[in-house]
N, C-alpha and C positions, 0 to 999 in steps of 0.2 A: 515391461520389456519382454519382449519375447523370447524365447532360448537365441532362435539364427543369429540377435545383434546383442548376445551373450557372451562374452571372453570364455567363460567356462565351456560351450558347445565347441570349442577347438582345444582344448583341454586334453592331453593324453591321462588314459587312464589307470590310476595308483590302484593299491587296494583300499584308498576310500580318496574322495577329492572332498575337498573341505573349502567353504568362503564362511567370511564370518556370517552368515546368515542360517547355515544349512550344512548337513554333512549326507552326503551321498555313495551309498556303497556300489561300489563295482557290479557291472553284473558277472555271474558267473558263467561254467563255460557254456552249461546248457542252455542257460537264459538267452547266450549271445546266440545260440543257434537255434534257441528257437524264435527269438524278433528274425531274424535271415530268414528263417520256414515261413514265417508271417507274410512279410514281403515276397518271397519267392511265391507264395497260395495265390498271393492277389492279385497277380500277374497273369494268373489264367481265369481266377475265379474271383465272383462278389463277396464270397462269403469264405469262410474258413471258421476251423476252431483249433484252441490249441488246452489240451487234455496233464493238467500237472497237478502230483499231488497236494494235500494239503498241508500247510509249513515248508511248499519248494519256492515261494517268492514269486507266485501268478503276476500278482500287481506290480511287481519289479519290471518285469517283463514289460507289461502292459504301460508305464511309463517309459523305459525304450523306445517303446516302439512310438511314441510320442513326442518324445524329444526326437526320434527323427523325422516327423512333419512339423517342423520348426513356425510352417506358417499356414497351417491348415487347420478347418472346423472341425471338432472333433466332438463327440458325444459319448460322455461314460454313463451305462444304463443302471443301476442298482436297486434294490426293492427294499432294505430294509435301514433303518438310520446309522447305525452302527457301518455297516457298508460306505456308506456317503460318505459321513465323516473322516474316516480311514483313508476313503479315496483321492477324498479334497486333499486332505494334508499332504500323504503321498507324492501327487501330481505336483502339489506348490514345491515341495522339499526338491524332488528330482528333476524338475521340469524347468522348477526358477519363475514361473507364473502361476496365481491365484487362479483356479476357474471357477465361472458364475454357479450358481446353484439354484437350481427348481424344485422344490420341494415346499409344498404348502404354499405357505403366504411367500415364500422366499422367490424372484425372479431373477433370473441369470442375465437380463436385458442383450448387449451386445456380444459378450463375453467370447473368444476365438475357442473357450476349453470348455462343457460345461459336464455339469457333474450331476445327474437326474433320477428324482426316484419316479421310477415307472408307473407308480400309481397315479402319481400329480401328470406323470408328462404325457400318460394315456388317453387323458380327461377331453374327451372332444372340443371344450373351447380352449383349451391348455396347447395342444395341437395345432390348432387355427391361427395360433399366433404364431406359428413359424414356417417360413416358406419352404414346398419340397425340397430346396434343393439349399437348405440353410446348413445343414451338414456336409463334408466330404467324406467322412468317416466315423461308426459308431462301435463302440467299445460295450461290450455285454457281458459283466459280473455274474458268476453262479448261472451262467448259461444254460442248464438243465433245465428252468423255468421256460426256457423261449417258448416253444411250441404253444404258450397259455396266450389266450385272448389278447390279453393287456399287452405283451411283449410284442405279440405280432403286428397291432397296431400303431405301435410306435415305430415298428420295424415298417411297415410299409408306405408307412408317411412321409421317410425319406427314400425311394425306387432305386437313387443312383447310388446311396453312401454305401462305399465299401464297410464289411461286417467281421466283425472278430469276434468270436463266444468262445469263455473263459470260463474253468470246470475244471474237479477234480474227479476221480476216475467215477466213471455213471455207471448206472444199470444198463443190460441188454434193452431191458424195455425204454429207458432211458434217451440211447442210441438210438432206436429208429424214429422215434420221436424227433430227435435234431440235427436226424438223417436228410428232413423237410425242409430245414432252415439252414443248414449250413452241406455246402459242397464238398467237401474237404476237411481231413484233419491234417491242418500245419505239422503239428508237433505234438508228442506224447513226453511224458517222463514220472513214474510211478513213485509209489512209495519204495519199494525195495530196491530201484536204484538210488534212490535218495538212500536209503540206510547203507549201502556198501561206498556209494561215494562218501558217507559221513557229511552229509548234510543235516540231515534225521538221525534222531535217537532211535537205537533197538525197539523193539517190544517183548516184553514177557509178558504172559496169560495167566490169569490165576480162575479154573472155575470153579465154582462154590455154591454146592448145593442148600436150594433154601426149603422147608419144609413149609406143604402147602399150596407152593408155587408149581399151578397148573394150567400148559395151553392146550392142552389136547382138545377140548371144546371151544377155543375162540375158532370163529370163521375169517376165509381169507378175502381180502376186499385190495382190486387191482395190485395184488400178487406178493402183499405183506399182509399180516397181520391183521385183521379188526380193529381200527383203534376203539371204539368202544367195547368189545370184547375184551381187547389187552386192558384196557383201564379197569374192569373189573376184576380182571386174573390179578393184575399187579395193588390193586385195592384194599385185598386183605389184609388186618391188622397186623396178622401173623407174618405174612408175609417182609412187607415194610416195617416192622420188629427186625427179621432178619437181618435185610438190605440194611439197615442200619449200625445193629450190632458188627456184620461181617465187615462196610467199610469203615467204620470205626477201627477195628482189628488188623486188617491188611492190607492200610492205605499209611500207615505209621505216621510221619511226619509230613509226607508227599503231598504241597497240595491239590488240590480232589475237585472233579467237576465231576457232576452225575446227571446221568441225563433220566429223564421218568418220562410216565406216558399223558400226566395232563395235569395242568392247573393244580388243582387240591391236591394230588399227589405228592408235583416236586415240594407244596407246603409243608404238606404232613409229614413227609419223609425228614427233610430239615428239624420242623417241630420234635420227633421223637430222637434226630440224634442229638437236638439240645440237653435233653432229656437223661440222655446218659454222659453227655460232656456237654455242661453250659459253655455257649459262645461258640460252641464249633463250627454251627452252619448256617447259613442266611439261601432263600430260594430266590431268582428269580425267572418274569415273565413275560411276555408281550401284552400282558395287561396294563400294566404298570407306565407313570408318566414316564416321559424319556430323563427326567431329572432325576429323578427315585433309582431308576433301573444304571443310569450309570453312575449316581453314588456309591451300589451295591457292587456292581463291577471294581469300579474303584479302590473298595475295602478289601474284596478277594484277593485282585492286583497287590495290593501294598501289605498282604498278610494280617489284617483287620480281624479274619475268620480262615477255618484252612478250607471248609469244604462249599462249595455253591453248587443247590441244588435246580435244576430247569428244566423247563419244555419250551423246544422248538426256536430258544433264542440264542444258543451257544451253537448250532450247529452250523453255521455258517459264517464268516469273517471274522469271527474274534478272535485276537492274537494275543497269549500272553505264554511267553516260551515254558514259565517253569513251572505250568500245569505237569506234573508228573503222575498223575493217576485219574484214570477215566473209569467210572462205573457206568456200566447199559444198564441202569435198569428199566430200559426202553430196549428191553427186546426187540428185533426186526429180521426180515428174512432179504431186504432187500442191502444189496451189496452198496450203493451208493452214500445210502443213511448212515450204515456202520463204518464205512470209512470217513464220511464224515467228523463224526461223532468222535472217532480215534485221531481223527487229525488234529483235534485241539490240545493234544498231549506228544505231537511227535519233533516236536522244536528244538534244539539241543540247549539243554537246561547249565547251568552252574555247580549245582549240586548231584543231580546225579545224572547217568550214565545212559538210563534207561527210561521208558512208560511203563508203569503197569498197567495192563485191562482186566477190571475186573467181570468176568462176565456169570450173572445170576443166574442158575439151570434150575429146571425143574421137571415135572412132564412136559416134554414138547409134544407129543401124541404123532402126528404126523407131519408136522412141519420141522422143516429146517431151518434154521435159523441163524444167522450168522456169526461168524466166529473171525480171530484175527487171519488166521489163516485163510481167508476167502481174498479178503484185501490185497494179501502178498503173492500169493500160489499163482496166478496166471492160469494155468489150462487145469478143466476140471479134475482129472487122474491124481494131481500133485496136490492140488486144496485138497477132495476128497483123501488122499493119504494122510496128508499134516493134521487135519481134521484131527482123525484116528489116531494119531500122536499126542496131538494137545489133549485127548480126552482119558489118557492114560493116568493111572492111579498118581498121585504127586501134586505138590504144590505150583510154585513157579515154573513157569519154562519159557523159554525162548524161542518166537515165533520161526525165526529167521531160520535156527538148529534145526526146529520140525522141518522147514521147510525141505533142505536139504537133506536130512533127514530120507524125506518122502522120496526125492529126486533120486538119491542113490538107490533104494527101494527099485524103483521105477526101471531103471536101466539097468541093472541087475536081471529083472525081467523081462525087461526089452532082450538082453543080450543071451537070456536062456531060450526065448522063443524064434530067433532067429536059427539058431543052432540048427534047433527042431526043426523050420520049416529047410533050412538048405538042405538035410538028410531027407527030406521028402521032397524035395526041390520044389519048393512052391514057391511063387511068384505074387509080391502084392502090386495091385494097382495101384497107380497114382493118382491122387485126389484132382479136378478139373481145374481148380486152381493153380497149383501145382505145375501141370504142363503148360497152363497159359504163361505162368511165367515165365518157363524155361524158352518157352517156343519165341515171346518176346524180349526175352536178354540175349537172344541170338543173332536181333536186330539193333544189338545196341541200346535198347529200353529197358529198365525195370519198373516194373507195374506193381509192383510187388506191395506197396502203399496204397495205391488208390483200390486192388482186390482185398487189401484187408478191409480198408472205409468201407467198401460197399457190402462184404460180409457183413459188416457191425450195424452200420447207420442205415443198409438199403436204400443203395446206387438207384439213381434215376437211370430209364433205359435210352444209349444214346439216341439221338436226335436221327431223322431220316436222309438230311444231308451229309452227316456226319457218317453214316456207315456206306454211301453211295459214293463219298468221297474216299473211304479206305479203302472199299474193292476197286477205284479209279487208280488209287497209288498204288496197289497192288501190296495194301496190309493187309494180314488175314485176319474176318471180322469174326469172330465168333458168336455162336447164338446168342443173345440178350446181353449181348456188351454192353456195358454201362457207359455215360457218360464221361466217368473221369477220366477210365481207362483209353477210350475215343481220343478224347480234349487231349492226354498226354501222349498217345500217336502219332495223334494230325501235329501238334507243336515240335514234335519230332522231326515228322515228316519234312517239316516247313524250315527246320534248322537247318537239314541237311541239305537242301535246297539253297539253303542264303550263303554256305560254307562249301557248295561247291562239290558236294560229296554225294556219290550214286545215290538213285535212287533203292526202295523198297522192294521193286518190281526186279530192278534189275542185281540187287544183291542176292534175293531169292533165286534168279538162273543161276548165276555163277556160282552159287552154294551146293548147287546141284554137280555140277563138274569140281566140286572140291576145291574151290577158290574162294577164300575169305576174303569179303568184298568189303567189308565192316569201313575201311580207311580210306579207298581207293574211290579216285574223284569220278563225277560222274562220263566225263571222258574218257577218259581211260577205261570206266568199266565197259563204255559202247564199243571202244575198240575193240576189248577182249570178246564181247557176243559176236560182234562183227565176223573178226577172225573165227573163233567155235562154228557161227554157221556158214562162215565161207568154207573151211574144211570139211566139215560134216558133222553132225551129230551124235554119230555111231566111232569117230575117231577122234583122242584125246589129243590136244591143242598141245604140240610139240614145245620142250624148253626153251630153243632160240626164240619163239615168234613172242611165248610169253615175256621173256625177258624184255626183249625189243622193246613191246609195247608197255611194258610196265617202268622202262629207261625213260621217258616223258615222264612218270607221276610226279618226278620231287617239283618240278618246272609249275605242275598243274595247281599244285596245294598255297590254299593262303598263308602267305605268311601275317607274322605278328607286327604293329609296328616297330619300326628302326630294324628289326632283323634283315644280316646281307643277303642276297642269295648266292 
């Protein structure tokens, strides 16, 4: 049965709607506004992504937004099992329909939902069994991936299916990469507003030097770390002695997921904290059958063992709330991994309050390396202060405190150097961004979204009809306008025009003779130029004539339906 001929799809909604089959939680407020951003993206655009952190309920979302195409093809993309499975069930619970699945031997045949690991649905005769236009809409899991071969090919196979990539907060490098593949960011909502909304649990940091533990000589390969390099830093016996003993010590009862830099590591690591407490740890890997690997899962889950040692398979999808402590001992400099990696502990637990991160320092030589503070900070000034906070002599601390912490810092400085410059009178410029915006919320537009997209992800440059078109309407085009900021003009444009309301051209004159045109139809604005150049140009357009002509506007404006006049 599909959702549309569902009793439940007309359903007002509790804080949880329950049939005997399935229990369904509300979405929340951001969720619901970001499925609205979704829909609102693809109205102009093929593609969109929507940007949430990890433990904010992506796939909540992403089912929404699926229960509101009650009768359309839809395609969930995913790369790794663990994913699928999540997703399937997910889609069946909130959706009220089973979707087919592709994966291996597995075929989805007719299915209106289907649920695909990318690697099977890449496979050029896996592909050829479905017609371009077998989709109307694909759903893209861990969307940081897309830009990779396999993704794009799935991606181009269907030309007209509208696109949604789903991601928690990426790298810079990251961003212009899916700059390519996606037009737009729908919607954003980070870890730190999850923590003050009280979605997410706090973080405190604990760092804890290990003896031994040296990166000063690994090399940097595409802008982290060496993993071969780091697998021998992190190798040493003495080392992983440490790493052992320290989250033994400061991980108490909390259970513990660690992340290492390869194979034999996360074993070994496991093996030697057996070694000091039998039973405590079991590794796993993507080696491993899929039967074995969610046994071991299983056991963690259900308190079996407190701590699970890995590489490379916890970093993504896996959901188990009362992980309350994360050990890196997978150093990285890249800001996407360690939020990651931290996101599998930020759930809000039963028993405690908080995550602890514990992070392992040693020489870093000249790399930077990430810390919780990078995650939360937003603009670099405030990470780099919190930074300098977290690394202060002491035990625990609380991310959030530094944070703000830093911020007050910050403005405190900000508000002594202002001082300074007005006693010297000095003048800052504004950044080119900056007055684009201001110049275009003059006209009624905020841009203010689509200049940050193209800062981040690197805006395609508009189109040649599209900027011939905005000197036509008399928007002003600025040098290497992008795309979005175009597409969100011209739709502008095109509104004001359906609604009856001046033009761009002719708000611009009348802005000029100090007339806010912003509301005022486009008749009424021809009258008032009419008038201005039937008097003169050099003499200001007297109060009776304005009034006069501005006594027609209520007559002019549309009304609502049923409203009198």
């Amino acid at each position: 049965m599909f959702l549309g001929e569902s009793p439940i799809a007309n359903m007002a909604w509790k804080d949880i709607v329950a049939t005997p089959e399935r229990v369904i939680h509300a979405p929340r407020y951001y969720q619901r506004e970001a499925v609205d951003a979704i829909f609102a993206a693809w109205e102009l655009n093929r593609s969109t992504l929507l940007v949430m952190a990890t433990g904010t309920g992506k796939t909540r979302v992403c089912t929404e937004v699926i229960r509101k195409l009650p009768n359309d093809t839809i395609l969930f993309l995913a790369h790794r099992d663990e994913l699928l499975q999540q997703s399937k069930a997910r889609i069946a619970n909130d959706c009220g329909y089973t979707p087919g699945l592709e994966q291996a031997g597995w075929h989805c045949g007719e299915a209106r939902i289907v649920v695909a690991s990318v690697q099977t649905m890449s496979m050029e005769h896996r592909l050829e069994a479905f017609a371009h236009d077998r989709f109307k809409y694909i759903i893209v899991d861990e969307a940081h991936h897309c830009p990779s071969e396999t993704y794009q090919r799935v991606i181009n196979w269907f030309p007209e299916a509208k696109l949604l990539g789903v991601t928690a907060t990426p790298d810079r490098a990251d961003e212009k990469a899916m700059g390519k593949t996606f037009e737009t960011v729908a919607y954003e909502y980070g870890i730190l507003q999850g923590i003050k909304d009280d979605f997410l649990c706090d973080i405190v940091a604990s760092r804890i030097s290990i003896e031994h533990l040296d990166f000063s000589k690994c090399r940097t390969t595409a802008g982290d770390l060496n993993q071969g390099d780091l697998d021998l830093a992190m190798a040493v016996e003495g080392v992983l002695q440490g790493v052992a003993d320290a989250t033994i010590r400061e991980a108490g009862d909390r259970r513990t997921v660690v992340f290492s830099t390869s194979i034999a590591n996360a074993h070994r690591l496991a093996e030697i904290m057996n070694r000091h407490r039998p039973g405590y740890a079991k590794a796993v890997d993507g080696t491993m059958n899929i039967e074995r690997r969610r046994e071991v899962l299983y056991g963690h889950q259900h308190g079996h063992f407190q701590t699970l040692c890995n590489v490379g398979v916890l970093t993504e999808g896996y959901d188990d709330p009362e992980i309350a402590c994360i050990g890196m001992a997978r150093p990285t400099s890249s800001r996407s991994l360690y939020a990651q990696c931290v996101g599998r502990g930020l759930r809000k637990k039963q028993k405690y309050s908080n995550c602890l991160i514990l992070d392992y320092v040693g020489n870093t030589g000249k790399h930077q390396l990430s810390t919780p503070a990078d995650i939360l900070g937003g603009d670099d000034e405030t990470t780099e202060k919190a930074r300098k906070i977290l690394e202060e002599e002491g035990k625990e601390k609380n991310v959030r405190s530094a944070l703000e912490e830093a911020k007050a810092q910050i403005e405190a400085e900000k508000r002594h150097a202002e001082a300074v410059a007005s006693r010297l009178k000095l003048k800052g410029q504004a950044l080119y961004s900056k007055i684009q915006v201001k110049l275009f919320k003059d006209y009624g537009v905020d841009v203010s979204a689509e200049l940050d997209h193209d800062k981040r992800f690197g805006g395609a440059i508009a189109l040649d009809w599209q900027i011939e078109r905005m000197k036509k309407l008399g928007i002003p085009a600025p040098d290497r306008v992008t795309k979005n900021v175009a597409t969100k003009l011209l739709a502008a444009a095109n509104d004001r025009r359906a609604n009856g309301k001046c033009t761009f051209k002719q708000m611009k004159f009348l802005a000029t003779r100090n007339i806010d045109a912003h509301d005022i139809s486009f008749e009424t604005a021809g009258e008032l130029i009419g008038a201005i150049i039937k008097r003169g140009f050099n003499r200001p357009l007297d109060r009776y004539t304005f009034n006069e002509i501005m006594s027609h506007e209520h007559d002019r404006r549309p009304r609502e339906p049923g409203q009198e006049g």
